[in-house]
C-alpha angles and dihedrals in degrees: 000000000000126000133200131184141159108190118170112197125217121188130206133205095221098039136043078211112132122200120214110213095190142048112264118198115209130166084331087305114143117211104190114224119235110244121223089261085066103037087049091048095055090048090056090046094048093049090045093045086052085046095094099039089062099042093052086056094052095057095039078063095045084053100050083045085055093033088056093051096060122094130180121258114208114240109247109235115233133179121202127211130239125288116247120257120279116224091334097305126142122265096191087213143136129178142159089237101057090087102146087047107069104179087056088038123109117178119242121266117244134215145185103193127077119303085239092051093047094054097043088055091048087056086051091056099051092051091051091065116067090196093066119067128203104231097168140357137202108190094176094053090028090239126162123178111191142198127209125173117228113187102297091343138088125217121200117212124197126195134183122175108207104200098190091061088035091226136107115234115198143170124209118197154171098245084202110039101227097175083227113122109244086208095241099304101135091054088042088053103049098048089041086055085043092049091052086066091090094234090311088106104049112170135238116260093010113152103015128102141199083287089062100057113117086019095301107232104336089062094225095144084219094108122124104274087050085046084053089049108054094039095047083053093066098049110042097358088231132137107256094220101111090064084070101048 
């Protein structure tokens, strides 16, 4: 028996498949041969079938280039005053920004030593204490937020240390207005914690009197209204002459 063939073998990346371009004659077995339209076909189908592939690595690159070009941008600490009373009632509230409200306002804390070593010692306070409890710290912005359990209620403390004004600013609060007057506890406790510094927390405007407003006689404007001033300024930006009218 005699046998001739002619097969030509074309292999594909995405298949084991092999076309046979010619007409092979085998115990009088016929293999059709695939004509170009097929083999053409089957070439479309595979690309296509690779096309997302491709696309989809493509993106995932775009993704890692944008992901590379973000950086992160700090979160700039802020503390809020207190919110004025509601029909009379009591907020149970201080703060260093109420400066305009002088019954909720608490005048800033001062310091000589490194911004780092004054909040580290703040932090030292507040765990000296077992009444006070750390809830959340910010050690980039040097930013504490603290608990501290009154009776059945719960006051929230917030303290930032601004280094570049060398002062702590703070808020003391009720979490759960009640209405009912807390007798002047939120202001006790802060300037008791403050106290307990040792003479490292001193406090703006501490020692001078209404003779001292403007410099007083030494003429060092660094009296208590242009302490106010200047402190009301970075925070609102605001004049300060309303607190005197």
């Amino acid at each position: 028996m005699k046998f001739s063939a002619t097969i030509l073998l074309v292999g594909l990346n995405t298949s084991n498949a092999f076309i046979t371009h010619q007409s092979v004659r085998t115990n009088n077995v016929s293999l059709q041969a695939i004509n170009r339209k097929t083999f053409l076909s089957s070439s479309i189908a595979s690309a296509a079938a690779l096309l997302p592939f491709a696309q989809y690595s493509n993106a995932e690159e775009e993704i890692s280039a944008s992901a590379s070009e973000l950086s992160v941008v700090p979160v700039e600490r802020t503390i809020q005053g207190c919110q004025k009373p509601i029909n009379g009632k009591a907020t149970n509230c201080i703060a260093t920004k109420n400066i305009k409200q002088l019954d909720t306002y608490s005048p800033p804390w001062t310091f000589e030593i490194s911004p780092d070593e004054a909040f580290a010692r703040l932090k030292g306070l507040i765990k000296s204490d077992p009444s006070l409890e750390i809830v959340e710290t910010d050690d980039e912005a040097k930013y504490l937020r603290v608990e501290a359990k009154r009776l059945t209620t719960v006051d929230s403390i917030e303290f930032l240390v601004k280094g570049d004004d060398k002062v702590v600013i703070f808020k003391s609060e009720e979490k759960e207005a009640s209405g009912i007057s807390d007798f002047g506890t939120n202001r006790r406790r802060v300037e008791e914690l403050r106290k307990k510094s040792a003479g490292v927390f001193g406090m703006m405007g501490d020692g001078l009197t209404a003779d001292s407003y403007d410099g007083g006689a030494a003429g060092k404007r660094n009296g208590f209204g242009g302490q106010l001033k200047a402190f009301y300024g970075l925070n609102s930006g605001q004049g300060y002459e309303e607190v005197f009218e």
